[in-house]
VOGU-3710 file (C-alpha; in Angstrom, 3 decimals, decimal comma):
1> xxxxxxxxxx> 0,000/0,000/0,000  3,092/2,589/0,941  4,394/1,560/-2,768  1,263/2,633/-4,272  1,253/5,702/-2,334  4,780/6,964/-3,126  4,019/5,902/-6,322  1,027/7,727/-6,901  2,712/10,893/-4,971  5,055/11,079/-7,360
11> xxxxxxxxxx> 3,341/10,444/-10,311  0,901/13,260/-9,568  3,875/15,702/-8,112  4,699/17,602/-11,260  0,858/18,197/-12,051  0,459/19,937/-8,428  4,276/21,880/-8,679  3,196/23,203/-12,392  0,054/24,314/-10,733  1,960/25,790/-7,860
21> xxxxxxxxxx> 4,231/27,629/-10,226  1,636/29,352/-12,116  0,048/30,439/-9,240  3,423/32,099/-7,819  4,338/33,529/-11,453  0,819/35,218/-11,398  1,243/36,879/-7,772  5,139/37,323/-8,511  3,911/39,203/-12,150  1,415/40,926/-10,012
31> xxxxxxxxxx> 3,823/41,908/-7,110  6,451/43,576/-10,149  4,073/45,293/-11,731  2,809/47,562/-8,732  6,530/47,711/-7,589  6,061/51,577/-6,931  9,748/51,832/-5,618  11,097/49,701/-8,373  9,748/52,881/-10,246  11,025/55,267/-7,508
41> xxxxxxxxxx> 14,361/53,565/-8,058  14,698/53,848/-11,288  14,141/57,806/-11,445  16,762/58,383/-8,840  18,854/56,339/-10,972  18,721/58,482/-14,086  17,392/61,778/-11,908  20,710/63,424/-12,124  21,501/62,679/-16,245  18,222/63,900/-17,267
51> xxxxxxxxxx> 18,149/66,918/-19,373  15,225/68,853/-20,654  14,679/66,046/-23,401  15,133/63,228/-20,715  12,503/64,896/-18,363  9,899/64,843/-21,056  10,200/61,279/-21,244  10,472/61,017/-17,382  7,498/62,701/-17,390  5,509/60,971/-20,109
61> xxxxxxxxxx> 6,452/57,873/-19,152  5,236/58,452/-15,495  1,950/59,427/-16,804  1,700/56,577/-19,290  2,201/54,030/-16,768  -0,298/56,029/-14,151  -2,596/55,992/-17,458  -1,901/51,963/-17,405  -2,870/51,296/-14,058  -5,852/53,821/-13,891
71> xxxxxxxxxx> -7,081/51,718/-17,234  -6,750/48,463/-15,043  -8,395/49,537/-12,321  -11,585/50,765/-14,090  -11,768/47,717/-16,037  -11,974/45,628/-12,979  -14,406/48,320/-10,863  -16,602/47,526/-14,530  -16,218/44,276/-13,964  -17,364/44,030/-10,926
81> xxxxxxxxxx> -20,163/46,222/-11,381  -21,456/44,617/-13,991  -21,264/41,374/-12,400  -22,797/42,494/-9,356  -25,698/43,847/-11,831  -26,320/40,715/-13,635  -26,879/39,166/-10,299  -29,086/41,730/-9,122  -30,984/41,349/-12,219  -31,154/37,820/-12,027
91> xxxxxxxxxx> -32,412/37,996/-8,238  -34,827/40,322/-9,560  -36,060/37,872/-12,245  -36,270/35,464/-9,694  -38,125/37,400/-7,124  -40,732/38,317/-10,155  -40,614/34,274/-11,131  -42,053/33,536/-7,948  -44,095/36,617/-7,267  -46,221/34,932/-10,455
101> xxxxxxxxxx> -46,350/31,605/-9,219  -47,648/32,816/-5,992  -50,272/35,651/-7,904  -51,368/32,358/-9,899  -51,619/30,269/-6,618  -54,175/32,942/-5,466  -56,198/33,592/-8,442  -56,752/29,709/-8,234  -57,794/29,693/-4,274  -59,498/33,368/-5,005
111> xxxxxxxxxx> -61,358/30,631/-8,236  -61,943/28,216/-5,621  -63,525/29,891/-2,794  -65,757/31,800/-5,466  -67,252/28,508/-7,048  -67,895/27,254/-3,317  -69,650/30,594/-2,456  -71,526/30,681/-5,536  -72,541/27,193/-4,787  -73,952/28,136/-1,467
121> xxxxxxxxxx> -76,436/30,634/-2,488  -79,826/30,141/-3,314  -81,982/31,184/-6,387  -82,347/34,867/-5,015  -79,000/34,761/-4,689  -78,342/34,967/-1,047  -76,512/32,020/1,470  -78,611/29,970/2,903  -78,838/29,543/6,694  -79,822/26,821/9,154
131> xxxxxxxxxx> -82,057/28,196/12,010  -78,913/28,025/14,208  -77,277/30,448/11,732  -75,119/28,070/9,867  -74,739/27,813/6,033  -76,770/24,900/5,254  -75,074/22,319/3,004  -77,201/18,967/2,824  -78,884/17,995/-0,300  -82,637/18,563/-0,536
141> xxxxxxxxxx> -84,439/15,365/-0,965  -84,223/13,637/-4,263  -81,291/16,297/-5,437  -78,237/14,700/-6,791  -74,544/16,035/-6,135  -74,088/15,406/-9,784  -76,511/18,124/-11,058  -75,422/18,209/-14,815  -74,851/14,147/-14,744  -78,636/13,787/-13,955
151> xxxxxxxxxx> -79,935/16,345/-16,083  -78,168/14,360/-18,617  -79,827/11,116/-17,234  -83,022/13,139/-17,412  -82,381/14,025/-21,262  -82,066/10,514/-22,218  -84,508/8,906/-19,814  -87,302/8,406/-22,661  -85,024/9,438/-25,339  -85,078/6,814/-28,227
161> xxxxxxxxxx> -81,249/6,967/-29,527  -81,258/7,741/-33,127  -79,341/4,733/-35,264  -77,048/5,981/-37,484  -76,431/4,828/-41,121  -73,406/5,399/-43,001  -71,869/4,190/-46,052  -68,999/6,157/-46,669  -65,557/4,674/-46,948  -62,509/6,641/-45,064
171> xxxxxxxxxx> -61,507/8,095/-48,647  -65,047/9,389/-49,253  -65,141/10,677/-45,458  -61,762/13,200/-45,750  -63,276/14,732/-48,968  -66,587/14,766/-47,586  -64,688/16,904/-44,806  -62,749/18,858/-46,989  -65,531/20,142/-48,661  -67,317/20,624/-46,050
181> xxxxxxxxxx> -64,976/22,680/-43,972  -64,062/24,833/-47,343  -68,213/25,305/-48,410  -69,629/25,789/-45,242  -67,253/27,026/-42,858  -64,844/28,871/-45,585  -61,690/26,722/-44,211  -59,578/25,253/-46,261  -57,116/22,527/-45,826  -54,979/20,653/-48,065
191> xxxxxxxxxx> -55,889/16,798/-48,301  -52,741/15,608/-46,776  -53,616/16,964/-43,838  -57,359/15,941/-43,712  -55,590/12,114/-44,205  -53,131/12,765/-41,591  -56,056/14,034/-39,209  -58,048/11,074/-39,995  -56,017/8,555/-39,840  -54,653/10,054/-36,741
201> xxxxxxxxxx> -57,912/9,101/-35,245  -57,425/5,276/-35,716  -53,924/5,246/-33,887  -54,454/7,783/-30,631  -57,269/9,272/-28,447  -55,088/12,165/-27,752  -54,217/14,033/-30,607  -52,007/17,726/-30,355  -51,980/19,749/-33,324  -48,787/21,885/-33,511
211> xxxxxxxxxx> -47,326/24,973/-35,948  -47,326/28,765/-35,969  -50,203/31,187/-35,004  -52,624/31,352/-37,591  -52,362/28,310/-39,535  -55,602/27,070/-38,460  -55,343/24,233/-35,416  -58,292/25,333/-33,865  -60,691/25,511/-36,375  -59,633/21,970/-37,386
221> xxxxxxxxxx> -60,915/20,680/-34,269  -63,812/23,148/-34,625  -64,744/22,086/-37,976  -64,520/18,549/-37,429  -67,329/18,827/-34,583  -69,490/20,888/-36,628  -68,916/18,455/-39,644  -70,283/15,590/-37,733  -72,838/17,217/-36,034  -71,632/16,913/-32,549
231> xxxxxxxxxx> -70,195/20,468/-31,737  -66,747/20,108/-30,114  -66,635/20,309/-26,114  -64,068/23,466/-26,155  -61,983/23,681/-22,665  -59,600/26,585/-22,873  -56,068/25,561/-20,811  -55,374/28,084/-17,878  -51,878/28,345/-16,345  -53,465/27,591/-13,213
241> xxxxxxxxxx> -54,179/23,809/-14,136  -52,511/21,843/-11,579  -54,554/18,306/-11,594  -56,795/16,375/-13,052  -59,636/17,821/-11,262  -59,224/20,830/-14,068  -60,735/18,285/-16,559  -62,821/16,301/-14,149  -64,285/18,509/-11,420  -64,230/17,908/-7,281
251> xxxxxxxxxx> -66,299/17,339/-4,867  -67,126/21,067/-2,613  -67,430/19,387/1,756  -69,266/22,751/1,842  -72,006/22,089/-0,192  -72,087/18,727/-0,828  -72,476/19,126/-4,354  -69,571/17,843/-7,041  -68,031/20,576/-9,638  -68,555/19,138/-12,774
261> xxxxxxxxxx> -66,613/20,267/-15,510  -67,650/20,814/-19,157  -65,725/17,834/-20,817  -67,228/15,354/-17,920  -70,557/16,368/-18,716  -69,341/15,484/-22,585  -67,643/12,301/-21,508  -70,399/10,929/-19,789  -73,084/12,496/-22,286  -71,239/10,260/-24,798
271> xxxxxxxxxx> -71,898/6,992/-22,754  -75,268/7,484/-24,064  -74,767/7,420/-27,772  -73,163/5,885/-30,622  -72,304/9,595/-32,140  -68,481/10,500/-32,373  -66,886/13,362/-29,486  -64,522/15,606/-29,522  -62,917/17,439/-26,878  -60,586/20,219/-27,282
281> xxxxxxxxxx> -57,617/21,637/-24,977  -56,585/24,915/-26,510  -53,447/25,952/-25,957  -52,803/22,747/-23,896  -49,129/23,325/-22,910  -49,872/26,701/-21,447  -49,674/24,791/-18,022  -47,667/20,984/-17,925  -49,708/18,517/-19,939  -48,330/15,891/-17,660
291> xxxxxxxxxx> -49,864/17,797/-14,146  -53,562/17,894/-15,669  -53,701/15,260/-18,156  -51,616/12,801/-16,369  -54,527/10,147/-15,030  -56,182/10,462/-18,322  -52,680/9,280/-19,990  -52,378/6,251/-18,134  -55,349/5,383/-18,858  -55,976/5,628/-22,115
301> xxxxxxxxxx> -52,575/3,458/-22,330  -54,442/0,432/-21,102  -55,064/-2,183/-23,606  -58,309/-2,803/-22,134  -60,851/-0,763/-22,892  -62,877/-2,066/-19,659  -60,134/-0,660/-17,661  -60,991/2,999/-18,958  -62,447/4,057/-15,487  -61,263/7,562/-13,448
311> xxxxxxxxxx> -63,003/7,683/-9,952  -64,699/10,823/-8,525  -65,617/10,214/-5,774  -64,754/7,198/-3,113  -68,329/6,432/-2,422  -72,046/5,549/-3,537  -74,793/7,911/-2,583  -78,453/7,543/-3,697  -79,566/9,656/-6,815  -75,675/9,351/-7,700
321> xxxxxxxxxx> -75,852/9,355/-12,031  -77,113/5,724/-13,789  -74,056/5,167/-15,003  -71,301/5,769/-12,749  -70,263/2,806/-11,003  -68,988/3,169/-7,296  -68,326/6,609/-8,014  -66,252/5,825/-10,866  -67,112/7,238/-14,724  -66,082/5,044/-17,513
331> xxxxxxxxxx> -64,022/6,955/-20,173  -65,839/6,762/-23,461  -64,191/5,027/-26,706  -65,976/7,591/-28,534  -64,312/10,438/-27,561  -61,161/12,023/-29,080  -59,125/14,654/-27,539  -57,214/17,211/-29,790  -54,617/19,668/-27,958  -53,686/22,755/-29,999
341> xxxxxxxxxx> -50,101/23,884/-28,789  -47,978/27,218/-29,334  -43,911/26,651/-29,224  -42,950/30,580/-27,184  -42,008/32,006/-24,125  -45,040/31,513/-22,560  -45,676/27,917/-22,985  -43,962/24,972/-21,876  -42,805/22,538/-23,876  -44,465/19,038/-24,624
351> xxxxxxxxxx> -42,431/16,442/-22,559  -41,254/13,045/-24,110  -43,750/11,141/-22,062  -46,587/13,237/-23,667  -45,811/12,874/-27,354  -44,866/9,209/-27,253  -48,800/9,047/-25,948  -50,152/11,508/-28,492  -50,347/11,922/-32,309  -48,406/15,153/-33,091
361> xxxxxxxxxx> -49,628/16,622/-36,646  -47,959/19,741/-37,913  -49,500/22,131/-39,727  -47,028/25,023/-41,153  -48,412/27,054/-43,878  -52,401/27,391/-44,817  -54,045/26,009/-47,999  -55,111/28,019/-50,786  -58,972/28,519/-51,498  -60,509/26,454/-53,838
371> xxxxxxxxxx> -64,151/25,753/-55,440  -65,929/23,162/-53,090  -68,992/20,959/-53,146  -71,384/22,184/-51,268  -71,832/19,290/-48,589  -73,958/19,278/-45,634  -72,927/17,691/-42,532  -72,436/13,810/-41,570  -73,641/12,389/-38,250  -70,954/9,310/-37,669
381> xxxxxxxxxx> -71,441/6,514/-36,262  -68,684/5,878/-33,835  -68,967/1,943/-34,581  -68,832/2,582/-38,024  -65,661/4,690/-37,860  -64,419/2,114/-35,607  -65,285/-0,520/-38,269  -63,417/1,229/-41,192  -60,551/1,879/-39,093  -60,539/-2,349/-37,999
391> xxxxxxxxxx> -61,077/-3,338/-41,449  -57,685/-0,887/-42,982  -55,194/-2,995/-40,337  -56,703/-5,664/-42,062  -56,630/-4,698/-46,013  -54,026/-2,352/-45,477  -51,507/-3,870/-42,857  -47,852/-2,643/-42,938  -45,993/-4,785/-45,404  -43,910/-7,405/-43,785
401> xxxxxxxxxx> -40,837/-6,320/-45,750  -41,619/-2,535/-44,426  -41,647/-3,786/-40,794  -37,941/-5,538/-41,345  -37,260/-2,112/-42,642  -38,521/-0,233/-39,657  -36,404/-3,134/-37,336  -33,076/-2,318/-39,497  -33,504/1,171/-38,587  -34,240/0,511/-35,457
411> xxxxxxxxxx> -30,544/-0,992/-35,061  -29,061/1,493/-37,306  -30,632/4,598/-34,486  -28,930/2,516/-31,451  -25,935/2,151/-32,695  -25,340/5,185/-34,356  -27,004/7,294/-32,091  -27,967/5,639/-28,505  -31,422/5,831/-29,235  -34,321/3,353/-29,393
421> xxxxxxxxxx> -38,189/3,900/-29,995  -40,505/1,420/-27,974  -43,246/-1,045/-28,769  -45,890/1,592/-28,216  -44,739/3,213/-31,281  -44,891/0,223/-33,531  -48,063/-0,967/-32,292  -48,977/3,246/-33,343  -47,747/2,592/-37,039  -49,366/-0,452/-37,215
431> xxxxxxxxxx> -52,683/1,151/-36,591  -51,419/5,042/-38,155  -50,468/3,660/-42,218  -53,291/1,003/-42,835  -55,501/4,041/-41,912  -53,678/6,174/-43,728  -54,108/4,278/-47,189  -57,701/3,883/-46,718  -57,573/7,432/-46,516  -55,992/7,811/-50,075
441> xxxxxxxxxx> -52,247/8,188/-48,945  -49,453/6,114/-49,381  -47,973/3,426/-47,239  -44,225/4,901/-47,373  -45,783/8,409/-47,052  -47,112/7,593/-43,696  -44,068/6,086/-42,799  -42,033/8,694/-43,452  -44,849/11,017/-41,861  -44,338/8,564/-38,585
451> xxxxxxxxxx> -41,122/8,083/-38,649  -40,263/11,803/-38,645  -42,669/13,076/-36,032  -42,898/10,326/-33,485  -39,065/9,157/-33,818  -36,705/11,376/-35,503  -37,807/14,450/-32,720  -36,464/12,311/-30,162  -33,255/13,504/-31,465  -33,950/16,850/-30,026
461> xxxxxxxxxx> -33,399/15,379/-26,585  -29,718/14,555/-27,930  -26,371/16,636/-28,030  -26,484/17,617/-31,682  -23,343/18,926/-31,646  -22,613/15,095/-31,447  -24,682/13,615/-33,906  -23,922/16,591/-36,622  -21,711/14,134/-38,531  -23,994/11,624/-38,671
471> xxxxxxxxxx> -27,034/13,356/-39,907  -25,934/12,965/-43,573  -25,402/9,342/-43,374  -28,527/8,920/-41,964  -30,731/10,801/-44,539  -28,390/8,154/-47,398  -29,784/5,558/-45,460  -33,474/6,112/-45,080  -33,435/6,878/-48,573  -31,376/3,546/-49,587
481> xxxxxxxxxx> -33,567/1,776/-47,282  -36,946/2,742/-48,487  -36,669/5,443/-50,898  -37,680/9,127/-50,987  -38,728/10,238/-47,442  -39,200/13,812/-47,630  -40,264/14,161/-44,091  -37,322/12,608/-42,762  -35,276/14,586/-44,754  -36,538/17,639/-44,340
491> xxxxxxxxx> -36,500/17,643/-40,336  -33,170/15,978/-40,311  -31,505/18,982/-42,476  -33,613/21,868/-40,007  -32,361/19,435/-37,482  -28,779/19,994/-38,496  -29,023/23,789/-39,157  -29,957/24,376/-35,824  -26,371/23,051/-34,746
//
């Protein structure tokens, strides 16, 4: 053990004496150059030789090096002050950071304590009191906690659900939309996105449509509601969303009532009917997808659509709704969700977790009008939808020798870049192209569409100054390996500009 020691002593030794020796060189140069009597010493050297000429130079010289050492000083007193400014700034960013948080803390309580008042007041409008002066918060007799789940109970007690009839095939349905959305509604989108959007809907519940301001996310969503005859459920994201009781409501110990939300009302509206739903989350990543939407996530991952259940409350009371089930709501298979997202400063961005989950679609530029059909809208039947959507994995399926493809790259993305892509996307793909050409596109289109959105941005996550080199011998190899991909090729070469 002593051998190692010495050995490692002295192995180490001139590291720590170079060290040493730049450290005494910098306090020695520093030490020399405010020497004042160094200076003093060399004027009385030369005092008594120095003529007029000679005490010019004494002179300028004097001032040049004062001129020297004034320059040093100020550039360190800058220094310093601007440090010390940058760090007052950044305390002051932090201090207005938090002062936010904490205003947006509040408004929520201040949101809170306002629904709970409101729910204690009566039709005239004033709090109701017990005749020992408290606020009264039982239920009358025969009054539900779930006042908008009954009245929906109530709306379909001796309601006769209408059966729906279609015919169409998926092709038929995104021009039916298209023209549509472009005769009725004067929107207008291109037909490779209406496919994307469609078949979209046979791979994910939860679908987020991405791009610049103005290029029309919203009104997709709104125009696909209005085409089927089932206006969209709009819920408008606030940064205050915390939890999943933004989407579902909570249960108020005041009053004894629950807080139901718009898109529960829709949710369990859509247990009654066959119809197709649509929820939208505007500006969705305006608070963390993951804090709000998280329950709803996991369980829309379950392979078991029995298992689709979110409880609301932990117990049964009488006049509860017909159809929740030990306080438990079943989540529909007839409802999509479709998040809108902005990519600024005052958003936050979509975490791994989320888009692996989710169907991201990009629109970047608008369409350009065009004469239209006039159509009239299309009530859908969910099972029908459902049925086109089965029957494209089966007349459409991903070609084996597309799926060996997919595996080679699979290997090629590990071992070039340390980076693998799950089962759950597969099983996505698998569901995403058959869909996709029913719709009229092309099976290596949607690949490439796939491959680029829901694989290719996990480079993002990577250090591209790494992977810069590699980027062109990728795009050779997606094209040797299935031919043109535009979409990979495109993002790849943004990718690498942005290094």
């Amino acid at each position: 053990m002593n051998v190692y020691g010495e050995f490692f002593t002295k192995f180490m030794a001139p590291f720590f004496e170079g060290i040493m020796e730049i450290v005494k060189s910098f306090f020695n140069g520093l030490g020399q150059m405010f020497n004042v009597l160094n200076y003093i010493q060399v004027v009385s050297d030369y005092k008594s030789e120095m003529n007029g000429i000679g005490l010019v130079i004494l002179i300028f010289s004097i001032v040049f090096l004062l001129a020297i050492f004034a320059l040093i000083v100020f550039l360190i007193v800058r220094a310093v002050r601007t440090y010390l400014r940058y760090r007052r700034n950044v305390h002051r960013e932090d201090l207005l950071i938090e002062e936010i948080e904490n205003l947006n803390n509040d408004i929520l309580k201040l949101k809170r304590q306002n629904e709970k008042i409101s729910q204690l007041t009566n039709e005239e409008g004033e709090i109701e009191y017990d005749e020992e002066g408290n606020i009264k918060n039982e239920l009358k007799d025969g009054e539900s906690r779930f006042f908008k789940l009954t009245t929906v109970d109530k709306k379909y007690e001796d309601f006769t659900p209408e059966v729906i009839h279609n015919d169409f095939d998926l092709d038929d349905f995104c021009e039916i939309f298209r023209n549509y959305s472009a005769s009725q509604l004067g929107l207008y989108y291109d037909i490779s996105l209406i496919r994307l959007f469609v078949a979209s809907l046979a791979s994910n519940k939860l679908i987020i449509l991405e791009g610049i301001s103005g290029t029309g996310k919203t009104s997709l969503a709104y125009a696909f509601g209005s085409f089927i005859d089932n206006e969209t459920t709009v819920a408008s994201v606030q940064p205050s969303w915390r939890d999943s009781t933004e989407i579902f409501g909570y249960f108020n110990e005041f009053t004894k009532k629950f807080n139901e939300t718009e898109i529960l009302t829709s949710m369990y509206e859509a247990q009654y009917s066959d119809e197709v739903f649509v929820t939208l989350l505007d500006e969705m990543n305006i608070s963390r997808v993951e804090y709000y939407f998280a329950e709803m996530l996991s369980v829309l991952e379950l392979p078991n659509k029995k298992d689709w259940v979110v409880e609301l409350v932990p117990n049964v009371w009488e006049n509860d709704p017909k159809k929740l089930e030990n306080g438990k709501i079943k989540v529909p298979e007839n409802m999509w969700y479709i998040g809108t997202i902005n990519n600024d400063d005052s958003t936050f961005m979509i975490t791994d977790k989320v888009y692996d989950r989710a169907m991201p679609i990009a629109i970047d530029d608008k369409c350009e009008e065009f004469d239209a059909p006039k159509v009239d809208k299309l009530k859908v039947s969910y099972q029908h939808l459902q049925g086109l959507f089965n029957k494209a994995s089966e007349d459409h399926a991903v070609s084996e020798e597309n799926l060996q493809k997919i595996a080679e790259m699979d290997r090629y993305v590990i071992d070039h870049f340390r980076l693998a892509f799950g089962n759950r996307i597969v099983k996505q793909l698998k569901d995403f192209v058959p869909a996709y050409v029913a719709c009229g596109g092309d099976e290596i289109a949607g690949i490439d569409y796939l491959i680029s959105h829901k694989i290719l941005r996990k480079f993002e996550q990577l250090n591209l100054a790494y992977i810069k080199d590699e980027i062109d011998g990728f795009i050779v190899y997606l094209e040797d390996l299935f031919g043109e991909m535009p979409e990979c090729k495109a993002y790849l070469l943004r990718l690498k500009k942005t290094i």
